[in-house]
C-alpha positions in Angstrom: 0.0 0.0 0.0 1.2 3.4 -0.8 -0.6 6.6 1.0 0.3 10.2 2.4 -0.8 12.0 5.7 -0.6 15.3 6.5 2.0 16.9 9.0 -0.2 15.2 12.5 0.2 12.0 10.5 -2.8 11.2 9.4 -3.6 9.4 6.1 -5.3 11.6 3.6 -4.6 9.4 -0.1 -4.2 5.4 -0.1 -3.8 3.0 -2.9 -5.9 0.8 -0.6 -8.9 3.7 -0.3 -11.5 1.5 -0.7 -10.6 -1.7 1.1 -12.4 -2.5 3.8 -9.5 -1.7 6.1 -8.2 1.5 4.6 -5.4 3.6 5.6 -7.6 6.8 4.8 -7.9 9.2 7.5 -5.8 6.8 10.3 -3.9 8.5 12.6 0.0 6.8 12.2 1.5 9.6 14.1 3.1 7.6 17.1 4.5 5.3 14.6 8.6 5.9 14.1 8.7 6.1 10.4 6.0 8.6 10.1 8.0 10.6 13.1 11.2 10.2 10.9 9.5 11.7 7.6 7.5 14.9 9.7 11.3 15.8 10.6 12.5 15.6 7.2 14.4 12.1 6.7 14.1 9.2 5.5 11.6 6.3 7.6 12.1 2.6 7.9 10.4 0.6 10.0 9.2 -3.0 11.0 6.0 -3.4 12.7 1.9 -5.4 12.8 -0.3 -2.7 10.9 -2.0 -0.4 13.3 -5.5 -0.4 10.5 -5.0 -4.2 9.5 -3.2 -6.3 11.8 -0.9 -7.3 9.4 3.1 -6.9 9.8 4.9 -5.1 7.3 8.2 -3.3 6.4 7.1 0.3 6.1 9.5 3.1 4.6 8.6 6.6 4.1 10.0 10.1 2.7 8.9 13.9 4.0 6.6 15.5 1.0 7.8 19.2 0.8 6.4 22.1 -0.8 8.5 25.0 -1.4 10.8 24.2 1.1 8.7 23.0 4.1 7.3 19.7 5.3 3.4 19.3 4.2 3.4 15.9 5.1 4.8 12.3 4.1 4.7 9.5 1.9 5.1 6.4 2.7 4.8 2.4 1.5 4.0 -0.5 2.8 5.3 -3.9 2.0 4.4 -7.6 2.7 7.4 -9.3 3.6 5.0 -12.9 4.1 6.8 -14.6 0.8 9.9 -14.1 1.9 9.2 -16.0 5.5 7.3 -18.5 3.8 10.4 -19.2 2.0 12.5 -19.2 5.1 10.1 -22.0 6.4 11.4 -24.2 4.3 15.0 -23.7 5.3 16.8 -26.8 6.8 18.0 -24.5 9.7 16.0 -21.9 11.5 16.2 -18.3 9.9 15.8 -15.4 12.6 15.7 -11.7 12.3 15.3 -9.6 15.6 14.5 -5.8 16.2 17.5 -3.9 17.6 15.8 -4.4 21.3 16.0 -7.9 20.4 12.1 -9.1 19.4 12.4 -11.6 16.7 9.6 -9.8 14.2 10.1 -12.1 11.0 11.4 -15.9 10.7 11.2 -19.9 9.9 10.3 -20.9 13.7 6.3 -19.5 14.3 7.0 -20.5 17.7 9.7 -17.9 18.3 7.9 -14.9 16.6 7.3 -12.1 18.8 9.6 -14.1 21.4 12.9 -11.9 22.5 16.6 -13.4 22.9 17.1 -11.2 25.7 15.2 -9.6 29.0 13.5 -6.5 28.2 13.8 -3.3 29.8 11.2 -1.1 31.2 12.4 1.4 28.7 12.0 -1.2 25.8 8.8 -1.9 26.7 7.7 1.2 26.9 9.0 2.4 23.3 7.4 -0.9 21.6 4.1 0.5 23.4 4.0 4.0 22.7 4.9 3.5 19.4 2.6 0.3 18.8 5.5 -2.3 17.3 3.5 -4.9 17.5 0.2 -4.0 17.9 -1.1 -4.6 21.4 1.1 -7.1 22.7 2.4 -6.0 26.2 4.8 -9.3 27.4 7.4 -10.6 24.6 8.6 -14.0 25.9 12.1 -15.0 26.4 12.8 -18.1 23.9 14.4 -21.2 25.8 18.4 -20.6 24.4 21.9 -20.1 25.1 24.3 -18.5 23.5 28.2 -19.1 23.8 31.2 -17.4 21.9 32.8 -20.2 20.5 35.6 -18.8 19.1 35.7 -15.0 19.6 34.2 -14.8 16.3 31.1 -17.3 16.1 28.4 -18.2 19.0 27.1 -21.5 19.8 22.7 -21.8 20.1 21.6 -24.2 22.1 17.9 -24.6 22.2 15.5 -27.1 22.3 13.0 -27.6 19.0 9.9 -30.5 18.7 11.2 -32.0 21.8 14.7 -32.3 20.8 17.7 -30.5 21.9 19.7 -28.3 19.0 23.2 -26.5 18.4 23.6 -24.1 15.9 26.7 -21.9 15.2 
């Protein structure tokens, strides 16, 4: 989806204006991208979709006129294919926020799951700014991590009942 809001951030154009979940006139200003675009850079941003529920890689761009911000533009894209792929991956395939919530991957069981404790701080960012929708507790997933050579670490985890070691 492709769309533009106005300098508060909300959505006045959308490619997706008559679907029944429509960006069109949805507030998106807590959302980091749209914050990032209002103060004139660039937005990129991982998240579930505040109007459909549905995570996607969102990247945006300020829209000037004659000098000053009059809003943004942004896009949204469904990055489902690419994990759908990744399910069929020998090994599990794993990619994690930078406050450590794994947000797209080949284990269901691990998504929205974190590789480390939380802070309050963290947990109040991923709120405010509505990262993954409502969610409020991110769960630890059941794994160690070693160096193993200064260079590499050592997973150990447990998977379908089994125990597991990746490097």
């Amino acid at each position: 989806a492709l769309y533009v809001t106005d300098t508060w951030g909300r959505t006045l154009v959308a490619s997706n204006w008559n679907a029944p979940k429509s960006f069109i006139n949805q507030d998106y200003a807590n959302r980091p991208y749209v914050i990032d675009a209002l103060a004139g850079k660039n937005g990129l941003f991982y998240g579930i979709g505040k109007t459909t529920g549905e995570p996607g890689l969102f990247m945006s761009a300020p829209v000037r006129h004659l000098g000053a911000i009059v809003g943004m533009v942004a896009v949204k894209v469904d990055l489902r294919r690419i994990q759908e792929t990744w399910a069929m991956a020998p090994d599990p395939i794993m990619l994690a926020d930078a406050r450590g919530v794994f947000f797209l991957g080949s284990v269901a069981s691990w998504m929205y799951h974190t590789n480390k404790d939380l802070t309050q701080d963290d947990l109040g960012w991923l709120a405010r700014h509505e990262v993954y929708g409502k969610r409020q507790a991110f769960e630890k997933i059941p794994w160690s991590a070693t160096r193993s050579d200064g260079t590499a670490y050592l997973l150990k985890t447990r998977m379908a009942g089994l125990e597991k070691n990746y490097l």
